[in-house]
N, C-alpha and C positions, 0 to 999 in steps of 0.2 A: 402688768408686770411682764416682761420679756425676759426669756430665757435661751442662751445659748448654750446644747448641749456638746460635748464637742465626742463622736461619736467613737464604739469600738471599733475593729478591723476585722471580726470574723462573723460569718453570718448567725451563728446560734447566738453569741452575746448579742448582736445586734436585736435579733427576737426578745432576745430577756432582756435589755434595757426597755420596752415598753413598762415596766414594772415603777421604774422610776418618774416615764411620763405620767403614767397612772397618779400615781401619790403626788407628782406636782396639780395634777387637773384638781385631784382631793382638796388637795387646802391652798390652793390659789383658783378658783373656777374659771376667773378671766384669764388667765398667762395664757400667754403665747407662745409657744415652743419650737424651735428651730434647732436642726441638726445638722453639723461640719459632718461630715463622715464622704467615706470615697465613693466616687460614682455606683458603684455595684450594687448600694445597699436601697439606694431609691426606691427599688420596689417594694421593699419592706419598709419601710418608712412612710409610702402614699400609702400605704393600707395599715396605718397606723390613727386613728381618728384624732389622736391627743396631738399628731405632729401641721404645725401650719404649717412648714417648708424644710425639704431636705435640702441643704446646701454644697453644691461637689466642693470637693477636698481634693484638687489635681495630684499630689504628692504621694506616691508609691509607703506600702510599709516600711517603716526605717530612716525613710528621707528624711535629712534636715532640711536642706534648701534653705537656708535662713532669709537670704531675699524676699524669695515668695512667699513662706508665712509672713516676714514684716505686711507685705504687699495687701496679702488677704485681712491680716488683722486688722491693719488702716484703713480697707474698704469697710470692714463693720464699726468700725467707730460713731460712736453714740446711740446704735440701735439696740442695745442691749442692756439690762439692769442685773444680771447677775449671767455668768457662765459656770457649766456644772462640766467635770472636766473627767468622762471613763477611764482612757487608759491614765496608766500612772507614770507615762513617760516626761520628762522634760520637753521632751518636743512639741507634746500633745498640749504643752500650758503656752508656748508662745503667741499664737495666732490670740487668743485672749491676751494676753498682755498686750502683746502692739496695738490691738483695737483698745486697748483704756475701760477696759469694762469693768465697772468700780466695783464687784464682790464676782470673787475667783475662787472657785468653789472646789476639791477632790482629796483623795488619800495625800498621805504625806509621801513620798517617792524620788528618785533623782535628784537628789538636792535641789526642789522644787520651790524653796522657800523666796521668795519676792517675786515669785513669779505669781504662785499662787498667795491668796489676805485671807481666805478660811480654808485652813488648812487642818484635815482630822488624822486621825493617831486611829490604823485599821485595829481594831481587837478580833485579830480571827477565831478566837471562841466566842463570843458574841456573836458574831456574824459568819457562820460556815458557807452559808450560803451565796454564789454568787448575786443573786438578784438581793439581799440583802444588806450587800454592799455596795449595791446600786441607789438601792430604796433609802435610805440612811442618809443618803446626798440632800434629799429633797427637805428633809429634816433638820431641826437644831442639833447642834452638839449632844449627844448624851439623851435625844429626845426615846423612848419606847418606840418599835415600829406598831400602826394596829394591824390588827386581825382582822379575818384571813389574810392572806398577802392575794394581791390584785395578782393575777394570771395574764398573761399574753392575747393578745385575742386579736390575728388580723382581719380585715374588712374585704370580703371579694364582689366586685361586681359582677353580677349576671352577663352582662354585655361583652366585660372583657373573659370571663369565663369561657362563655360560647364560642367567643371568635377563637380560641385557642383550642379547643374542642375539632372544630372546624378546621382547623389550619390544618391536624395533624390526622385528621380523619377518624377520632375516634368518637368510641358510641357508649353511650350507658345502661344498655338492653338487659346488660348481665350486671352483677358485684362488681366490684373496681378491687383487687388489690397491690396497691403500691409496694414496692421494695426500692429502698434507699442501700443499695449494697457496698457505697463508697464512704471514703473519709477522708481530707485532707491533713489529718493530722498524721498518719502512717498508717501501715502493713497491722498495728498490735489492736487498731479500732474495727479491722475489716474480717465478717465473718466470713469464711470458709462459701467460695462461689457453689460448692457441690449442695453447700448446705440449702442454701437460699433456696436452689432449684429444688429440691426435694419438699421445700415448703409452696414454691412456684405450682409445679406438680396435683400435690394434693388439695391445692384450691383450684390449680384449674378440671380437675376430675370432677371435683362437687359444681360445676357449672361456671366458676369466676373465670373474667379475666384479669390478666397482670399486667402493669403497666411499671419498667426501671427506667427511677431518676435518677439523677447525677451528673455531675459536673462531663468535658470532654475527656479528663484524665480516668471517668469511670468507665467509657463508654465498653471498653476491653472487656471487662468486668461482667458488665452486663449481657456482652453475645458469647461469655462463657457460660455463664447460668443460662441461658436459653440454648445455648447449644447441648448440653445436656439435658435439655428433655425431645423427647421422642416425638417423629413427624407427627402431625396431626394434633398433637398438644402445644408444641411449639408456636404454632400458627396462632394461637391465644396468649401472644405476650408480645409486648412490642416494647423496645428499648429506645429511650426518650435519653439517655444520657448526652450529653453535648451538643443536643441535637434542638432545645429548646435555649429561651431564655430564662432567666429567673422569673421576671414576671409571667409568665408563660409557668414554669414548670411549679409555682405556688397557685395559682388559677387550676390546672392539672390536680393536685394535688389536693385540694380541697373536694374533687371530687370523689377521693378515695370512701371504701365502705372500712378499709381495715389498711394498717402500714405495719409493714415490717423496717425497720432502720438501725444503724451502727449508730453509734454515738457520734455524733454527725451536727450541721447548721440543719440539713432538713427533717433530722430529727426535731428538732427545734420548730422549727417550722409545722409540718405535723399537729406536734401538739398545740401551737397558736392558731391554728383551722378547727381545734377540738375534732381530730378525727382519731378511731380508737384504734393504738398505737400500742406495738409491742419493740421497746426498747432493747434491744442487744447491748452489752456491754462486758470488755473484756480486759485491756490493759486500766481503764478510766474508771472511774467511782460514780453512782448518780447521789454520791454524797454532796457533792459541790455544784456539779452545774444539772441537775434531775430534768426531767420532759414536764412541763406545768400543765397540765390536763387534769380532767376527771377518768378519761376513760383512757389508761394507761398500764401497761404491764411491763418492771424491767425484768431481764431476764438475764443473769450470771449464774456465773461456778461460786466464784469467788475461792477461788485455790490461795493457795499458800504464798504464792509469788506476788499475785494483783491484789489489789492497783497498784502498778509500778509508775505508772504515767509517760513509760518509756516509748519512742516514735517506733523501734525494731526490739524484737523480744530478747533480752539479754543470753537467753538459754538459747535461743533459735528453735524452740519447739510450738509456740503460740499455744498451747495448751490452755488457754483460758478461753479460748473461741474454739480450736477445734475442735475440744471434747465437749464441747455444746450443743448436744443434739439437735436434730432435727423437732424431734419429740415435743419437747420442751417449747420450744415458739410454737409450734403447731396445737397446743394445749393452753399458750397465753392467749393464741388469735381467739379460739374456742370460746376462753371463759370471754373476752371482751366483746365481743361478735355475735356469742348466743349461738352458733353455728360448729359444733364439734367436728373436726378433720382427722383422719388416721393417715400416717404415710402406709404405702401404698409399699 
């Protein structure tokens, strides 16, 4: 059986759709699986075991370009036996329609109908969860999902590990602790840069070093949290934001001993490395999209305003992150870590 999955657009969904490779490998063991998705996510996808081939998707978010999807769907014609379709966009069902792929598979959405021949009817109290609504694809109409739900879990090689190690001059003599202190979703997902450092800080006192990742748009972010801490502590953190690749800064990041992270794609990521992970979260809920780990800690207020789900905080006080102490991550690192920290 071949399967075309036709892929999300952000990097944490893109880690939670392995949930659905999963359950197709479950009860198809031979299929095959291939994923449309945009060049970016490749490296999450080859460290994917259940994926044979990630397919580029040239087309920017939002693009119609109807040409070039005819164009792409017509080059896959007849290699496929069913397409499973993530987002619920209209756009997202064409390139399977033009290629003729006889069972078209996703949520009902954008007046999607003849586009898509199996078409479901979402029940978001059934299904809170986004991997949920992932996993459900893979399945008949109305089928029970089983228990436990399969977990994320990407594959890293040593070889390309090392080289990325190597490239960037670092060492693993000491602890590793990651911070992930950006978020592409807005200002109301990102904790307070004073805070981070103050958690930077009291691991590197106890002997760690810190390593920040993040996209080029973090990179600010992160020579702010290093600039607040003091010569000679300082020189124990290096700030990797923009400055790696993806594949580069998951390779990186599996080397971590502990991660501090916003609700974030590397949050995401994190917990598909299984590394023990303490989740911030402040406008967003780990109600829907949660870190899939064993070794996890989320860490809110939960005030009275959040989850707003809002990009800028409607009050302009961010109060759901700023009054999030330091304390409180530095007591999550502890219990997951086995290594108890005081700020200092």
């Amino acid at each position: 059986m071949r399967i075309l999955i036709v892929g999300p657009s952000w990097v944490g969904d893109m880690v939670m759709a392995q949930t659905l490779f999963q359950c197709l490998k479950q009860r198809h063991p031979q299929c095959e699986i291939d994923v449309l998705a945009p060049e970016w996510s490749r490296p999450i996808l080859e460290r994917m075991p259940e994926v044979r081939t990630a397919l580029s998707f040239p087309l920017g978010h939002g693009a119609l370009e109807l040409a070039t999807r005819r164009r792409i769907g017509r080059s896959l014609k007849g290699q496929y036996d069913q397409a499973i379709l993530l987002p619920n966009s209209l756009k997202s069902a064409l390139v399977p329609f033009f290629a003729g792929i006889p069972k078209r598979t996703g949520w009902r959405g954008e007046y999607r109908y003849g586009l898509l021949n199996d078409v479901r009817t979402l029940d978001k109290q059934r299904y809170p969860l986004m991997i949920e609504r992932f996993m459900a694809l893979a399945y008949d109409k109305g089928a029970e999902l089983p228990r436990p739900y399969p977990q994320p879990s990407l594959q890293i090689q040593p070889a390309s590990r090392d080289a990325a190690l190597a490239k960037f001059g670092l060492s693993l003599d000491r602890p590793v602790l990651a911070l992930c202190p950006g978020a592409e979703f807005g200002e109301s997902k990102r904790w307070p840069s004073e805070h981070y450092a103050k958690v930077a800080e009291a691991r590197i006192r106890e002997g760690w070093q810190v390593w920040l990742f993040g996209s080029k748009n973090d990179h600010a972010v992160g020579e702010s949290i290093r600039e607040r801490l003091i010569p000679g502590l300082r020189e124990e953190s290096v700030n990797l934001s923009g400055g790696t690749s993806l594949a580069e800064a998951i390779d990186l990041l599996s080397c971590a001993d502990s991660v501090v992270s916003n609700d974030s794609g590397l949050m995401h990521v994190a917990a598909a490395l299984n590394r023990p992970l303490v989740a911030v979260y402040g406008s967003t809920s780990p109600g829907f999209t949660p870190p899939l780990a064993d070794q996890v800690e989320v860490v809110r207020l939960g005030i009275e305003c959040s989850p707003c789900f809002d990009r800028t905080c409607r009050f302009g006080h961010y109060n759901c992150l700023r009054l999030l102490e330091p304390e409180s991550v530095l007591q999550a690192l502890g219990r997951i870590s086995g290594t108890p920290v005081e700020v200092s």
